[in-house]
mmCIF file as gemmi writes it, N, C-alpha and C atoms, coordinates in Angstrom:
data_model
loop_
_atom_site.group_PDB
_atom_site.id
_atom_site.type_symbol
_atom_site.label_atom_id
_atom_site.label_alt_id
_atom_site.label_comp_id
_atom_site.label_asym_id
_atom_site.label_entity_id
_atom_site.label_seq_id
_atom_site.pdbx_PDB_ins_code
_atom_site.Cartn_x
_atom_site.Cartn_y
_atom_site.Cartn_z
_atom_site.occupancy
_atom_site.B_iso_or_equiv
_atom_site.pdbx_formal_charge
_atom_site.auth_seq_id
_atom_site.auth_asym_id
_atom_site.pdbx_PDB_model_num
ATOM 1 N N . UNK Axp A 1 ? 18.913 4.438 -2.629 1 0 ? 1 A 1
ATOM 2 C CA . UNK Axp A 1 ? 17.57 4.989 -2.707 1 0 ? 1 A 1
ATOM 3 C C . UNK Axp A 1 ? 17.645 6.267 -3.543 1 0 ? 1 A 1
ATOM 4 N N . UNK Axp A 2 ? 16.872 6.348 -4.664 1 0 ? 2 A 1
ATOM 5 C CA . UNK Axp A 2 ? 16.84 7.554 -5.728 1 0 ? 2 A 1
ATOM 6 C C . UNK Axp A 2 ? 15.341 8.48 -5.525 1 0 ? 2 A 1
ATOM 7 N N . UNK Axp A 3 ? 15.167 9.685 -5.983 1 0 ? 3 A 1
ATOM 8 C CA . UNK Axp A 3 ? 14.125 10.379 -6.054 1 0 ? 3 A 1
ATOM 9 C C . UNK Axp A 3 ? 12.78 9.525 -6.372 1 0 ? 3 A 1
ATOM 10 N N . UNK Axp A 4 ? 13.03 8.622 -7.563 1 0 ? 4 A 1
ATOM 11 C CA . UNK Axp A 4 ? 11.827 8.197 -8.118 1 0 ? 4 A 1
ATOM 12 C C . UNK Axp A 4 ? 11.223 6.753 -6.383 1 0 ? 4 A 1
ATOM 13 N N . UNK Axp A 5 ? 12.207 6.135 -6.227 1 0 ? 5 A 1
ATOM 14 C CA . UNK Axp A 5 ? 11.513 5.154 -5.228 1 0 ? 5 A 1
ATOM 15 C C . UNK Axp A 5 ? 11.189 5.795 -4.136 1 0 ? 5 A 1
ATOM 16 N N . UNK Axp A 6 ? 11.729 7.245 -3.369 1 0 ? 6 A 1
ATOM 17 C CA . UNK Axp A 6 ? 11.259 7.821 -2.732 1 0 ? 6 A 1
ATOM 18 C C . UNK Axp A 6 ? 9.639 8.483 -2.95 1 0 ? 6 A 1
ATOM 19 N N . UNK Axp A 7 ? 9.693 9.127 -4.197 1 0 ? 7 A 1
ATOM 20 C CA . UNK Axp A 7 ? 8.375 9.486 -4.69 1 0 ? 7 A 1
ATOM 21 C C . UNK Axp A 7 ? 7.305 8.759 -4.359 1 0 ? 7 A 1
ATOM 22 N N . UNK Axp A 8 ? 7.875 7.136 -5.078 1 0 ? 8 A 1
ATOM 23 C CA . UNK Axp A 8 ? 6.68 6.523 -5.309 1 0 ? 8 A 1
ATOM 24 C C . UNK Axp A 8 ? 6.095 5.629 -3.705 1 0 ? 8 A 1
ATOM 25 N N . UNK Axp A 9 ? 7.336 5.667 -2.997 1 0 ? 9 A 1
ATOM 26 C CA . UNK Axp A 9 ? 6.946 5.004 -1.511 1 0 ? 9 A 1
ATOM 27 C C . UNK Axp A 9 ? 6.141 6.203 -0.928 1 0 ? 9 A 1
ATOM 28 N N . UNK Axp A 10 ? 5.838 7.286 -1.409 1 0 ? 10 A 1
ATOM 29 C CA . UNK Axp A 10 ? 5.228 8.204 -0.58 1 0 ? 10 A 1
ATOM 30 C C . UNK Axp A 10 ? 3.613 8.284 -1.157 1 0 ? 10 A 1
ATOM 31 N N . UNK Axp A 11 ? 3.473 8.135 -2.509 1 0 ? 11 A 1
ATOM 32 C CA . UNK Axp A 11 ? 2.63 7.471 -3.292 1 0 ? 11 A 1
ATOM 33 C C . UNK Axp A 11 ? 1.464 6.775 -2.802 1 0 ? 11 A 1
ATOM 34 N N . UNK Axp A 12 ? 2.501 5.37 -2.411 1 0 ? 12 A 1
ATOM 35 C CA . UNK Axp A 12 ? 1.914 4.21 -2.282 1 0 ? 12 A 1
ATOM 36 C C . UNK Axp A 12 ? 1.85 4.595 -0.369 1 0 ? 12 A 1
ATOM 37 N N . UNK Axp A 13 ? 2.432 5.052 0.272 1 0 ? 13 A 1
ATOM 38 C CA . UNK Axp A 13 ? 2.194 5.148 1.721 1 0 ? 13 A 1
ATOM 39 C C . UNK Axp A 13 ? 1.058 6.092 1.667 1 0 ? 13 A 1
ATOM 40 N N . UNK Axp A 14 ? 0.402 6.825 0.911 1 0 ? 14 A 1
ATOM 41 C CA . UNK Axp A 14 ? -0.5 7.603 1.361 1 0 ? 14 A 1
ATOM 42 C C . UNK Axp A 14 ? -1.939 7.128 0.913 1 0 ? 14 A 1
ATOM 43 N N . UNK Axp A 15 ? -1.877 5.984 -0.029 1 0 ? 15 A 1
ATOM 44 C CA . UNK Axp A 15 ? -3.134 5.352 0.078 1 0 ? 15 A 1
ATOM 45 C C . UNK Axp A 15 ? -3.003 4.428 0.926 1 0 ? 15 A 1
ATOM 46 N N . UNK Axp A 16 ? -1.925 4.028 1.256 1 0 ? 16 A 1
ATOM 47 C CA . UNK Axp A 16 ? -1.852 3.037 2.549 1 0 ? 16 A 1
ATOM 48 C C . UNK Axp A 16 ? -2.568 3.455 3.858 1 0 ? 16 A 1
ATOM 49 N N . UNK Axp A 17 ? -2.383 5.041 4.313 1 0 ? 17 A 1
ATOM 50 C CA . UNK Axp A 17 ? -2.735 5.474 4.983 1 0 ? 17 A 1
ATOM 51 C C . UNK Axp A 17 ? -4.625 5.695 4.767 1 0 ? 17 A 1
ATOM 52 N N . UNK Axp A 18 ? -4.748 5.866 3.541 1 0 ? 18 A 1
ATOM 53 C CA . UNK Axp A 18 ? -6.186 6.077 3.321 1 0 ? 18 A 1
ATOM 54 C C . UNK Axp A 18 ? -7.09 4.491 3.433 1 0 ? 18 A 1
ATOM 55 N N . UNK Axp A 19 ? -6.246 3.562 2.899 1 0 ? 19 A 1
ATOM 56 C CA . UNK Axp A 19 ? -7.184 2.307 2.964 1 0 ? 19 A 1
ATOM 57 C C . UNK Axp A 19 ? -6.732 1.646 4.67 1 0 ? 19 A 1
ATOM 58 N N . UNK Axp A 20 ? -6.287 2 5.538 1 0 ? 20 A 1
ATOM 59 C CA . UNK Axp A 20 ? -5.879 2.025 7.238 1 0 ? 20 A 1
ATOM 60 C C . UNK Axp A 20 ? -6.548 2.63 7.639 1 0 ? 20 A 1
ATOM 61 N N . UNK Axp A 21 ? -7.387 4.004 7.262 1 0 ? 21 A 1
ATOM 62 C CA . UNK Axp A 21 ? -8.368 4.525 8.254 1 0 ? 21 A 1
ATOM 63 C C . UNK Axp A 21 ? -9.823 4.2 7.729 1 0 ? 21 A 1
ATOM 64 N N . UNK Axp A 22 ? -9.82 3.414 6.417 1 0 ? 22 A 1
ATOM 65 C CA . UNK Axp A 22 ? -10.914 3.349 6.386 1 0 ? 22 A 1
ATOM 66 C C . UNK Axp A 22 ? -11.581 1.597 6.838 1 0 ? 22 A 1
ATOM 67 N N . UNK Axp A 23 ? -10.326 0.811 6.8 1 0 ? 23 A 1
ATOM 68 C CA . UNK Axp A 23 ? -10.371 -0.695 7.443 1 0 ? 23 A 1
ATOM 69 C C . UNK Axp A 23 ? -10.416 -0.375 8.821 1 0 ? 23 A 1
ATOM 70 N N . UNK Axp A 24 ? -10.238 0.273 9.273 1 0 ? 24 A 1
ATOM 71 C CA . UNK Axp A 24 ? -9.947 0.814 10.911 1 0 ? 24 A 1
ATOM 72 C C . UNK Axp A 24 ? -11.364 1.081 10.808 1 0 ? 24 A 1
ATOM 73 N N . UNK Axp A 25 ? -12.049 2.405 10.065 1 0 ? 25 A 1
ATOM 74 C CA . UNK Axp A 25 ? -13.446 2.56 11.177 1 0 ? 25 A 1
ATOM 75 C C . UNK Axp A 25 ? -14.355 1.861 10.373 1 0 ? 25 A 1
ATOM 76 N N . UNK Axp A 26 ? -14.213 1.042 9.126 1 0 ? 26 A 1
ATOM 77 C CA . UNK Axp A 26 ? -15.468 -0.123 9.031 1 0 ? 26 A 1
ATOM 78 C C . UNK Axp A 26 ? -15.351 -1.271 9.588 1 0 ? 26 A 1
ATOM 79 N N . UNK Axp A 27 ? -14.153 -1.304 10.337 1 0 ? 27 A 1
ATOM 80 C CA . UNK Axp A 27 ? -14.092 -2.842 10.633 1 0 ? 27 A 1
ATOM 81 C C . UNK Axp A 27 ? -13.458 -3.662 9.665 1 0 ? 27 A 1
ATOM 82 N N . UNK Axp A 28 ? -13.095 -3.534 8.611 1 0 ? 28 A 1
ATOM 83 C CA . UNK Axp A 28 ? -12.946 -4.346 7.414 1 0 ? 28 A 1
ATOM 84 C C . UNK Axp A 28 ? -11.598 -5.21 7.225 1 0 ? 28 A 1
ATOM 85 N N . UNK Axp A 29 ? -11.144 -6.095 7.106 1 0 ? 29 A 1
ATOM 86 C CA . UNK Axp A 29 ? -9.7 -6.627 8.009 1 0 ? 29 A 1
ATOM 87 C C . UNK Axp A 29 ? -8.401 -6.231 6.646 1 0 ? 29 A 1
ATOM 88 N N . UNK Axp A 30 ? -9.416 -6.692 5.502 1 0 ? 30 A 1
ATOM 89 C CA . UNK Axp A 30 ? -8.568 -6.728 4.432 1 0 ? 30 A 1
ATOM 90 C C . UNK Axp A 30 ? -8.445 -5.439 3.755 1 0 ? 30 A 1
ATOM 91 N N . UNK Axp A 31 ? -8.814 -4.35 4.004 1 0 ? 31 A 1
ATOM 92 C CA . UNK Axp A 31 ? -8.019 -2.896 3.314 1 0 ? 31 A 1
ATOM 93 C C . UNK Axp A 31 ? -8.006 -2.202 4.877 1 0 ? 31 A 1
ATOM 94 N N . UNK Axp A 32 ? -7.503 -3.072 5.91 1 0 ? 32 A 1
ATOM 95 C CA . UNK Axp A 32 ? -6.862 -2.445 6.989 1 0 ? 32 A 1
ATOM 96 C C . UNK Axp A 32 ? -5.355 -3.111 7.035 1 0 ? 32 A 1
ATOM 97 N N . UNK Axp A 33 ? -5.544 -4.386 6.514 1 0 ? 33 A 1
ATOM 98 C CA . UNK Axp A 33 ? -4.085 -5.412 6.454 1 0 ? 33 A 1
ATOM 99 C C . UNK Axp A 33 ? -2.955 -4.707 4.707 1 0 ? 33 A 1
ATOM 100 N N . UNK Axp A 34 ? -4.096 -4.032 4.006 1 0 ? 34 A 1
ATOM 101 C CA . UNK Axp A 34 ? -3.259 -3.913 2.677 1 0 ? 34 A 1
ATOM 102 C C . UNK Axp A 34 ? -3.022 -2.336 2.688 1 0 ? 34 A 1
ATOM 103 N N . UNK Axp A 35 ? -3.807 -1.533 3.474 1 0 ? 35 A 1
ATOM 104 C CA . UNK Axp A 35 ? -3.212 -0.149 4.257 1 0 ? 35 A 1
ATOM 105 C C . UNK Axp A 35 ? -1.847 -0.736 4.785 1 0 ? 35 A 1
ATOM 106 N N . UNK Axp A 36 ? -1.758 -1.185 5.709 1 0 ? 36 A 1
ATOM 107 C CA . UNK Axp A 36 ? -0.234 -1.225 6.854 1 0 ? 36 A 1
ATOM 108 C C . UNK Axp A 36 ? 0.342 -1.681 5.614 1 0 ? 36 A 1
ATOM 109 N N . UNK Axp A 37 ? 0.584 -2.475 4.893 1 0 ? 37 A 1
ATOM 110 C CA . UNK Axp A 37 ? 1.549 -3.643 3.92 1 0 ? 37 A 1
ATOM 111 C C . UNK Axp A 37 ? 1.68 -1.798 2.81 1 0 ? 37 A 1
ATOM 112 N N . UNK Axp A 38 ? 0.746 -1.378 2.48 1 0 ? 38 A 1
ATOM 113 C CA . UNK Axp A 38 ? 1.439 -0.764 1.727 1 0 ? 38 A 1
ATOM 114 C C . UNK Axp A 38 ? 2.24 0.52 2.987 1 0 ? 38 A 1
ATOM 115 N N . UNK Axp A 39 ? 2.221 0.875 3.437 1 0 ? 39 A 1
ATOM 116 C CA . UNK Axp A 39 ? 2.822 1.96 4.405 1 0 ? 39 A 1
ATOM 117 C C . UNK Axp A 39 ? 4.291 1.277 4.856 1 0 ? 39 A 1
ATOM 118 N N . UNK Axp A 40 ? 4.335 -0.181 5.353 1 0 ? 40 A 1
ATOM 119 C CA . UNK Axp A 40 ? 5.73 -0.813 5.305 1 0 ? 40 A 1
ATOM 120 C C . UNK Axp A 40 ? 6.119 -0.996 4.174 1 0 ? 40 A 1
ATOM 121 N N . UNK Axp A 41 ? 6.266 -1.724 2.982 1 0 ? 41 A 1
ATOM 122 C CA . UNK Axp A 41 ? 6.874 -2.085 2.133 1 0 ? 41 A 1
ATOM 123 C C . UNK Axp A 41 ? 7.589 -1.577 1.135 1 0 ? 41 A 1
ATOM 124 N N . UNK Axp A 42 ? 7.334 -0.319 1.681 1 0 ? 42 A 1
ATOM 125 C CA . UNK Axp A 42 ? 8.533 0.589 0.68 1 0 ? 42 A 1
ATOM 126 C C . UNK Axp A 42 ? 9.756 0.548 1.119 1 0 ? 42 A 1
ATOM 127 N N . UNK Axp A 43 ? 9.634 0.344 2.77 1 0 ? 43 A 1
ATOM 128 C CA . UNK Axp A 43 ? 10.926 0.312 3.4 1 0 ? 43 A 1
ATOM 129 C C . UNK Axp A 43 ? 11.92 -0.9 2.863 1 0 ? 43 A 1
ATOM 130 N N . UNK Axp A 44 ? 11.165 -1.882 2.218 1 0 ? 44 A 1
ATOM 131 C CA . UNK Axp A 44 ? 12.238 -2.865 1.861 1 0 ? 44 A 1
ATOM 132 C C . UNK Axp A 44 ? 11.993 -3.485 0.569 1 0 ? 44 A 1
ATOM 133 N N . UNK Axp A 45 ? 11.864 -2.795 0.27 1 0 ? 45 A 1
ATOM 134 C CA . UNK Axp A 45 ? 12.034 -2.996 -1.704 1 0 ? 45 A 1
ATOM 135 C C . UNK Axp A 45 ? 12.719 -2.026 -1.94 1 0 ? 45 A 1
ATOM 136 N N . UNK Axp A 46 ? 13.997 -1.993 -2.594 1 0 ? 46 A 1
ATOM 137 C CA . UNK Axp A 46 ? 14.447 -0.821 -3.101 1 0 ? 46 A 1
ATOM 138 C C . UNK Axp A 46 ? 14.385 -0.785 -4.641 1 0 ? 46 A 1
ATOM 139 N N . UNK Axp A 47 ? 13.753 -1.793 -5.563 1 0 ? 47 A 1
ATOM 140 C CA . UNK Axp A 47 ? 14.083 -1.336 -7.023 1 0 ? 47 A 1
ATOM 141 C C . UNK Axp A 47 ? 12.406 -0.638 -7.186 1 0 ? 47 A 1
ATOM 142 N N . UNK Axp A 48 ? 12.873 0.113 -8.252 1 0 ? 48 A 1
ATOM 143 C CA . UNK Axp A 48 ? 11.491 0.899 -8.405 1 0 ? 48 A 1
ATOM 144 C C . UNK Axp A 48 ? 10.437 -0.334 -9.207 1 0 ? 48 A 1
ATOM 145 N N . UNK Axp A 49 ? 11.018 -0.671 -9.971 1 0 ? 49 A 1
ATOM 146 C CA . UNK Axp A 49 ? 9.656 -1.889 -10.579 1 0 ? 49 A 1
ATOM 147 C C . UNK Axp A 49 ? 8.92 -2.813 -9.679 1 0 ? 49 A 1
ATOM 148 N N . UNK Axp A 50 ? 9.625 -2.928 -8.695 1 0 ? 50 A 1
ATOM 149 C CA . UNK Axp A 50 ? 9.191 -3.637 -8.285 1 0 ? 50 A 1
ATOM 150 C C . UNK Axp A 50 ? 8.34 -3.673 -6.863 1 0 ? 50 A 1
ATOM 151 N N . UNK Axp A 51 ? 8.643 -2.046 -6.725 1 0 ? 51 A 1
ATOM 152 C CA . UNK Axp A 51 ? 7.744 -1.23 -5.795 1 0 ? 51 A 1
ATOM 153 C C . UNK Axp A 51 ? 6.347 -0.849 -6.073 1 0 ? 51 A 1
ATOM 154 N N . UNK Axp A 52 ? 6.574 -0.132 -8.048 1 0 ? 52 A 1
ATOM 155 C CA . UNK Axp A 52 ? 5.16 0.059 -8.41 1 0 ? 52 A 1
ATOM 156 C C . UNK Axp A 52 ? 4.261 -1.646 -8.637 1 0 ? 52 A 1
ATOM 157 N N . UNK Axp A 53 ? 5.072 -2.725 -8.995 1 0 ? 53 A 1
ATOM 158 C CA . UNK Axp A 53 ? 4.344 -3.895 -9.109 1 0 ? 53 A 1
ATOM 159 C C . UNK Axp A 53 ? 3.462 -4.569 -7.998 1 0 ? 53 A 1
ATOM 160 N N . UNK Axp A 54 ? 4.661 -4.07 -6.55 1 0 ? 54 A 1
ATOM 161 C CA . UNK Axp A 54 ? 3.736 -4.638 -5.471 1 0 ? 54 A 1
ATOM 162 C C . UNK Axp A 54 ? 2.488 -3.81 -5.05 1 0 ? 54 A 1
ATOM 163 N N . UNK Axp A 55 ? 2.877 -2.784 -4.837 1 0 ? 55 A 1
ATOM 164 C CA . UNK Axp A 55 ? 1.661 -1.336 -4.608 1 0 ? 55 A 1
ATOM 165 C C . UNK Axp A 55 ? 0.557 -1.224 -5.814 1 0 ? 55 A 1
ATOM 166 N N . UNK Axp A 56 ? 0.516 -1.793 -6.724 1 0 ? 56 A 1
ATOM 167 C CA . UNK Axp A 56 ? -0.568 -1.648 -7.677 1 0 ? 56 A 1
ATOM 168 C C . UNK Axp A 56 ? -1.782 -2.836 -7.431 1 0 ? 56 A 1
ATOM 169 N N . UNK Axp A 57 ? -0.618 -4.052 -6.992 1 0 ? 57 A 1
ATOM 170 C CA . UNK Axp A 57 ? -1.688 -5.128 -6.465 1 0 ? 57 A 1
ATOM 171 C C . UNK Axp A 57 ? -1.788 -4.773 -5.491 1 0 ? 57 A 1
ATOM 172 N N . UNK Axp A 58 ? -0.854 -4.32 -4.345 1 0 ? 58 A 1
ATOM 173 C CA . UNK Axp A 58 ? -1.952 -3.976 -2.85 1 0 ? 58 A 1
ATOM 174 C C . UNK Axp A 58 ? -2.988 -3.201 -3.002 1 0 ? 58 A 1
ATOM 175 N N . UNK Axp A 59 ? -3.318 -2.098 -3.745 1 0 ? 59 A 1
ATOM 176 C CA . UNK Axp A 59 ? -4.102 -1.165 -3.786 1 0 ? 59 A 1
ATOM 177 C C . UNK Axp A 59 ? -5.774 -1.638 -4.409 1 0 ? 59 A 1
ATOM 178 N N . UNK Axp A 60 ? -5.203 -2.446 -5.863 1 0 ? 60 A 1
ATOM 179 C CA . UNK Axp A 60 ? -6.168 -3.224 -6.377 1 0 ? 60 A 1
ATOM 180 C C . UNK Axp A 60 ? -6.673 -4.759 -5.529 1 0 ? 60 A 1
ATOM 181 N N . UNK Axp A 61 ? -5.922 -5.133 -4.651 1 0 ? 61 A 1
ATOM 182 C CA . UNK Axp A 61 ? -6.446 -6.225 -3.575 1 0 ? 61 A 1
ATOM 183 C C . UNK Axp A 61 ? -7.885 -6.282 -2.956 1 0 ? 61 A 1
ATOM 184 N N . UNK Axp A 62 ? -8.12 -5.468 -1.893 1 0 ? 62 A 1
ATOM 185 C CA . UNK Axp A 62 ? -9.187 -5.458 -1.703 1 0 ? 62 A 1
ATOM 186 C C . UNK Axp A 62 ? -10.553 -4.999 -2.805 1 0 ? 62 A 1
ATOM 187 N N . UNK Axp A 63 ? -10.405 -4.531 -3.724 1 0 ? 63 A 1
ATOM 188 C CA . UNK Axp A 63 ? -11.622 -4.541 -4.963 1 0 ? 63 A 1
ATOM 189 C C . UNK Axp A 63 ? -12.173 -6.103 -5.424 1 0 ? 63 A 1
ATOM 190 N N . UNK Axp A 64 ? -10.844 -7.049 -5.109 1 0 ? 64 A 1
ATOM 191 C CA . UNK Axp A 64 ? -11.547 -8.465 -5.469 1 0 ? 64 A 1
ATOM 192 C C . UNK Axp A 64 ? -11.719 -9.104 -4.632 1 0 ? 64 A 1
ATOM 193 N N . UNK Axp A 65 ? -10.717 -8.95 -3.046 1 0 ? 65 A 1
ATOM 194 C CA . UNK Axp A 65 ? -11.187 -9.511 -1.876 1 0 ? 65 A 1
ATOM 195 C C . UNK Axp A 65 ? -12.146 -9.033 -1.058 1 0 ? 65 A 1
ATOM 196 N N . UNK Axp A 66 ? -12.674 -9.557 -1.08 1 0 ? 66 A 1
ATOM 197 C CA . UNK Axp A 66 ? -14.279 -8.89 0.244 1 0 ? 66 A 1
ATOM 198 C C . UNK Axp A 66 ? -14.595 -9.345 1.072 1 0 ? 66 A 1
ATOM 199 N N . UNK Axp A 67 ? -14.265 -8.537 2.173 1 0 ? 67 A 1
ATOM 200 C CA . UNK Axp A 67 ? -15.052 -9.502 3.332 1 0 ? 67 A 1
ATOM 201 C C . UNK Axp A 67 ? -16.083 -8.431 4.193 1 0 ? 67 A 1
């Protein structure tokens, strides 16, 4: 684990945390399910490409999924 995948898991965990409280108090299932996924998944990806690849689609996920 290097500076940059640390960085960027902190990155990606803190909109995780932002799209978790906001699926939490609308009710909303799918940027409450892609909050937690991004807040875990840093823990087990360790290459950096492939950290920013997954976290760019979790983040951009719910903009096309709607429920």
């Amino acid at each position: 684990m290097d500076t940059s995948s640390l960085l960027w898991g902190v990155v990606f965990g803190s909109f995780g945390f932002g799209y978790f409280l906001y699926g939490k108090k609308q009710k909303a299932p799918v940027p409450l399910a892609c909050g937690i996924a991004l807040m875990v998944y840093p823990y087990f990806v360790a290459d950096v490409t492939w950290l920013i690849a997954i976290g760019a689609a979790l983040i951009v996920l719910p903009y096309f999924i709607r429920s």
